[in-house]
N, C-alpha and C positions, 0 to 999 in steps of 0.2 A: 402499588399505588400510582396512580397516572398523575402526578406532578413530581417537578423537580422545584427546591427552592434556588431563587437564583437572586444574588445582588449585582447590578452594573458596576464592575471597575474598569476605567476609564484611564484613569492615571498610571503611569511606572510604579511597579510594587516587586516587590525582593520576592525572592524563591519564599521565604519562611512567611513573609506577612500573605501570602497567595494560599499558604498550605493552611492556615491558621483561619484563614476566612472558610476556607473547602472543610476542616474539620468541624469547625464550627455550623456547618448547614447540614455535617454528616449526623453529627450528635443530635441538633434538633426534629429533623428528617428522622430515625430513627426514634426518639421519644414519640412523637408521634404517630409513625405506624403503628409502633405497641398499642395503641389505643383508639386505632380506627373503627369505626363503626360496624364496618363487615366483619372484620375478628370477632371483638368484643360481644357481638347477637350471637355469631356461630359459636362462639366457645359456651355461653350461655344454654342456649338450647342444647350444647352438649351434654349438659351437667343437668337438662329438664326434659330429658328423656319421654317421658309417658306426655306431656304436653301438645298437642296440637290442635291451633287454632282455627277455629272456621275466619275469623279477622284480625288483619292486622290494622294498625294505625300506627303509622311514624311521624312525629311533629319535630323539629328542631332543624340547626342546620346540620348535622349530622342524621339526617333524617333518611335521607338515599342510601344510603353506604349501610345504614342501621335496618334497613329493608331488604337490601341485597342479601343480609345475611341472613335475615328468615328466609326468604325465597327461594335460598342455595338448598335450604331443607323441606317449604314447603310450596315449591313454583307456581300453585296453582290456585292458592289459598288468596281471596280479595283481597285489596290493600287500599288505604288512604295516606297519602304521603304528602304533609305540607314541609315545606322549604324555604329559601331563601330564593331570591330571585334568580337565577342563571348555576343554581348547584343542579340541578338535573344534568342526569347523562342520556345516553342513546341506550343502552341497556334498560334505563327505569321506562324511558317515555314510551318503546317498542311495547311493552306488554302490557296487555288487552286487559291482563284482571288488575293493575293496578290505575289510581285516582291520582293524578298530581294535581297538587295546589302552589304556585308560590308568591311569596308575598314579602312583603317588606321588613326590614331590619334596620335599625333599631327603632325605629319610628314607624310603628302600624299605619297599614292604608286600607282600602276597602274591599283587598282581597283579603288580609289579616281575618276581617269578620266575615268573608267568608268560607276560609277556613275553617274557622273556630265552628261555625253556626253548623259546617257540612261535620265535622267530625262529634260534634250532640248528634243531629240528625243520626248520625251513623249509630251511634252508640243505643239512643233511645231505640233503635228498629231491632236490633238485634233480638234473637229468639230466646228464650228463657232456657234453654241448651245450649246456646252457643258458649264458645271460647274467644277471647280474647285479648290480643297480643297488643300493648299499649308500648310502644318505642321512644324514650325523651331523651330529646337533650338540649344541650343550651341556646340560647334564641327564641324557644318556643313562647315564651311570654309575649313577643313582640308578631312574632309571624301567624300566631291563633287566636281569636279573639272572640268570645260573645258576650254582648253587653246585653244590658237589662234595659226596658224600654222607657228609662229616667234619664239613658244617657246616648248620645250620639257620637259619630268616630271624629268629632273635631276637638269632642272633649276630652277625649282618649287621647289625640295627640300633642295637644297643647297639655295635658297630667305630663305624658310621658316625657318629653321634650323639655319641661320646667325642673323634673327630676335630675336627667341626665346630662343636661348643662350647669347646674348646680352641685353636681359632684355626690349625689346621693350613691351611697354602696346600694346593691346587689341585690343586698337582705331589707334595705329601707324600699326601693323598688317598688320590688314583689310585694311585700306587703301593703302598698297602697296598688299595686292590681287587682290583688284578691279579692280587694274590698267593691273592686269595681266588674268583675267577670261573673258568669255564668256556668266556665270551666274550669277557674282553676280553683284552688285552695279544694280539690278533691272533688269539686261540684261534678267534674264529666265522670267519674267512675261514681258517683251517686247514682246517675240517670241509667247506670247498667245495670240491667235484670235479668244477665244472662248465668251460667252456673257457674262460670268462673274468669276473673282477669288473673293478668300477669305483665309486673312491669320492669321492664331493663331501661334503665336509665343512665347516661354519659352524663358525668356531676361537672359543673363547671363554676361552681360555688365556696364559700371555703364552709369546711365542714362536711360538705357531700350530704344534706340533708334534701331527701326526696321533698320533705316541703317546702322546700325555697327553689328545687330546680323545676324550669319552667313555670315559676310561682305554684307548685304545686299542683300542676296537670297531673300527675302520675300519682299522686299522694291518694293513699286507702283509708283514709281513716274515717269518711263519711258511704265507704262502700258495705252496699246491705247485705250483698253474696260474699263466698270466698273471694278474694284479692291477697294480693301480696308483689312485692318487687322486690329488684335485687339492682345492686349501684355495681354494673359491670367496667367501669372503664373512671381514672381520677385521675386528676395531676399529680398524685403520691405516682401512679405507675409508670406515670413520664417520666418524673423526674428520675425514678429509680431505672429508666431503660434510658436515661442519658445518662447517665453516673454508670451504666455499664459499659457502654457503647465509649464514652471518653475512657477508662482504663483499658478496653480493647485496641483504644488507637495511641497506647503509651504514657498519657496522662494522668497524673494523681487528681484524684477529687476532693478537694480541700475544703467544698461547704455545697452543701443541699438541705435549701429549707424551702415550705410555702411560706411563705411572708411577704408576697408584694398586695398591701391592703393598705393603702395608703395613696397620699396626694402623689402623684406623678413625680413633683419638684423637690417634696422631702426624699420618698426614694431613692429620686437620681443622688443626692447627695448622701445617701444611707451606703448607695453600692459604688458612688465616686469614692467616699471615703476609707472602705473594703477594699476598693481596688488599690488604693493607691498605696497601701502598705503589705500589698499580698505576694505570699511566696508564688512559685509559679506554679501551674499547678490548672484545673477547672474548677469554678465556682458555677453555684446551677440555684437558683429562685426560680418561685413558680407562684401563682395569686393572682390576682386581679385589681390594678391601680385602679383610683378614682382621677377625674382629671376635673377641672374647673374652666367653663367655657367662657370666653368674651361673647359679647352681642352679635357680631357678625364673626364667627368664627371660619378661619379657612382651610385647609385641605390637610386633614392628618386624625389620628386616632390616640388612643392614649399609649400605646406600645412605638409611634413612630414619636411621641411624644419625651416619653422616657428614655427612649434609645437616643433622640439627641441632646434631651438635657443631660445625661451621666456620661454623655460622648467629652463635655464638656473638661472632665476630671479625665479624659485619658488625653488629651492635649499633652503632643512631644513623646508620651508613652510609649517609645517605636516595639515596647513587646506585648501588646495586648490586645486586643481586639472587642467588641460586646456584640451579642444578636440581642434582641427583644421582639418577640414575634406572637402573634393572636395562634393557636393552636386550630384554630376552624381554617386559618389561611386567610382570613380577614381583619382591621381592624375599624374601629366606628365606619362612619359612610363611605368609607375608599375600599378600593381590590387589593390591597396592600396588607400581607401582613405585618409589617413592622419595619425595624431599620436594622442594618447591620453597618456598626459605625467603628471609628479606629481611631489611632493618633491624631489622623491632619481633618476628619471629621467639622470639628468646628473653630478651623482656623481662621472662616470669613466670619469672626465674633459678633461683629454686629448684625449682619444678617440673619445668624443665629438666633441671637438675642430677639428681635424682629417675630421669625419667623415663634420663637418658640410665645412669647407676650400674643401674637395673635393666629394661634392654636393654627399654625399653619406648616407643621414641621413634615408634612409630605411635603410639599414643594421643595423643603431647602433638600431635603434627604435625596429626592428623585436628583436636583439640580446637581446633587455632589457626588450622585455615583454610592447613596447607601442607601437606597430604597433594600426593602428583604421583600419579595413578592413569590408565591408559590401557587395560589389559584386554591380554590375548593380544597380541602383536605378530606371531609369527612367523618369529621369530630370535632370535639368543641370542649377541652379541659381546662379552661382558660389561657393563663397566659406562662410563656416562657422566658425567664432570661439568664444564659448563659454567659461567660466571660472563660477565654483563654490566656493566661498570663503566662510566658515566657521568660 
C-alpha cells in the first residue's frame, strides 16, 4: 500500500513513549491493509470464479483500490469509477477503458450528480446479456447522486449539511437520502436489464447491512434479473487483523469491541474511564461517532475530535498512548485521518477546551505535534481506536 501513517513529534520523547507511538501506527497500518480494497475484490472474484463482467462500476472512496482489483483479473473489461476528490492514482487515470468521476465528500456538489446520473445512464444502456460488476463502499452516498426533477442540488446540500451537523447517525442519513435519490435504496440495480449483477461491497456501517451502505446503491431487493452481493471487507476484520498484529509485537489484547456509536464527548469519557483503570496490555474499538457541530465550525473531524477529547483522561499518564483514525485516511473536510495523542497532549487545557467547544480540534492536534495523517488508504471500515497501555 503506497502510504505511511505518520504523526509529527516535535518534542523530547523517551525510547518507550517513540516505540509505543511506531507500534501503535503499526497495529493500525496493518488493520487496515487487511481490508483494502484491491485485496478484498481480488479474493472475492477468487471465490466467483465462472463470473465475468462485460462492466464494472466502482462508487465509493474505496472505489480505485476496489477497481484495481477487478482489473488485476479482468484489464480490459470498461469501467466507471466515482471517487473522492484527489484519491485517483496514475495507474487508474492511464487506462483508456476506465471512466473517472470525482466528486465531493461529505457534502455533494455538481459533480456528485453527475456521477450518480453517468452511472444510471450506464446501467440503463447495458445489453440484456450483459454482466455486471457493482463495487461500494463508504462515501458513496455523498460522492453519487441522482435526484428526481422536484429537487435541485442546493436542496440536497443544505438536507445533507443540516443532518450531519446535527449529529444525525449513519442509518438516520441514509434513510432520508433514499427518500430523495433515484439510485439508491436499490433504484440503480432496478434500471438493470442485463442477465446478471453482482455486488462487493466494503461495510462501513454498524451491522454491515448492504441497505444502509452507500444508502443502499448496491442493495437487490428491487432488482428484476439475477443479483446478489456479498460484504467482502468490515471493521470485524480490522479489528480482528489488529488484535493480531498487537500479540505479534508482544502485546496482550485486553478489549475489542465495535462500539463507538455515540456522541464523540460521551465516548471519550467511556474510553478515558477504560483507560484509566486498565491493566497494561492493547485495547482496540472500532464504530463510527456522532459528533455535534457549532455554527461556524472549525478545522477537525469527529476521530480528531475524539482523540483530543479522551486525550484529556490520559493527562500525566507517561505509559499510554491513543490513535483514533478514519480507516479511508480521511476524516469530515480535512486530509487528516485522526490524532494520535498521549500524556502531555492536552496540557494547554484551555486551548483544548477552546479548540474542542468550537469543533476545531485539527488545529490544536496539528499545533501540538498529534495530528495522525496517512493520505488515501483505499478503504473505508469506519473508524479505529486503539490504546497502548504500559
Amino acid at each position: 500500500m503506497a502510504f505511511e501513517g505518520r504523526a509529527s513529534i516535535k518534542r523530547e520523547i523517551s525510547m518507550s513513549e517513540l516505540k509505543r507511538k511506531q507500534d501503535l501506527q503499526a497495529i493500525w497500518l496493518a488493520a487496515v491493509q487487511a481490508v483494502s480494497g484491491e485485496q478484498a475484490v481480488s479474493n472475492a472474484i477468487d471465490n466467483d470464479e465462472a463470473f465475468k463482467p462485460d462492466q464494472i462500476i466502482a462508487v465509493g472512496k474505496a472505489a480505485v483500490g476496489m477497481c484495481r482489483g477487478a482489473l488485476n483479473r479482468f484489464p480490459h473489461c470498461q469501467a466507471l469509477v466515482v471517487t473522492k476528490y484527489d484519491h485517483a492514482d496514475e495507474d487508474i487515470l492511464c487506462r483508456d477503458n476506465v471512466q473517472l468521476i470525482e466528486s465531493a465528500h461529505p457534502i455533494p456538489d455538481q459533480q456528485s450528480l453527475n456521477a450518480g446520473n453517468a452511472m444510471l445512464e450506464c446501467v440503463e444502456n447495458l445489453s440484456t446479456s450483459s454482466r455486471l460488476l457493482l463495487l461500494v463502499s463508504g462515501g458513496a452516498s455523498a460522492l453519487a447522486e441522482s435526484l428526481p426533477d422536484t429537487m435541485i442540488l442546493t436542496n440536497l446540500q443544505a438536507v445533507t449539511d443540516e443532518m450531519i451537523s446535527t449529529g444525525k447517525t449513519i442509518g438516520e442519513i441514509n434513510k432520508r437520502r433514499k427518500e430523495m435519490s433515484r439510485i439508491k435504496d436499490g433504484k440503480l440495480l432496478a434500471a438493470f436489464c442485463g442477465s446478471e449483477a453482482r455486488v462487493y461491497a466494503i461495510s462501513d456501517v454498524e451491522g454491515d447491512s448492504i441497505a444502509t451502505i452507500g444508502s443502499g446503491i448496491g442493495d437487490c431487493h428491487r432488482a428484476t434479473g439475477s443479483a446478489s452481493f456479498r460484504i467482502i471487507a468490515s471493521n470485524q476484520i480490522a479489528r480482528s487483523c489488529a488484535e493480531q498484529t498487537a500479540q505479534s509485537l508482544g502485546y496482550a489484547v485486553k478489549y475489542n469491541q465495535e462500539n463507538l456509536y455515540d456522541d464523540v464527548f460521551k465516548l471519550a469519557a467511556q474510553i478515558g474511564g477504560q483507560l484509566s483503570i486498565a491493566e497494561p496490555g492493547v485495547y482496540i474499538w472500532g464504530g463510527e461517532p456522532t459528533v455535534m457541530l457549532p455554527e461556524n465550525p472549525g478545522c477537525g473531524g469527529r476521530n480528531q475530535a475524539l482523540a483530543l477529547a479522551a486525550s484529556e483522561y490520559l493527562l500525566n499518564k507517561k505509559n499510554m498512548a491513543l490513535l483514533v483514525a478514519g480507516t479511508d485516511g480521511s476524516d469530515g473536510p480535512t486530509t487528516a485521518a485522526g490524532g494520535l495523542v498521549d500524556s502531555e497532549t492536552f496540557l494547554d487545557i484551555e486551548a483544548a477546551q477552546v479548540a474542542l467547544r468550537e469543533a476545531d480540534a485539527g488545529t490544536y492536534l496539528e499545533q501540538h505535534n498529534n495530528l495522525f495523517v496517512t493520505g488515501p488508504t483505499n478503504t473505508n471500515v469506519m473508524d479505529l481506536a486503539i490504546a497502548i497501555v504500559e
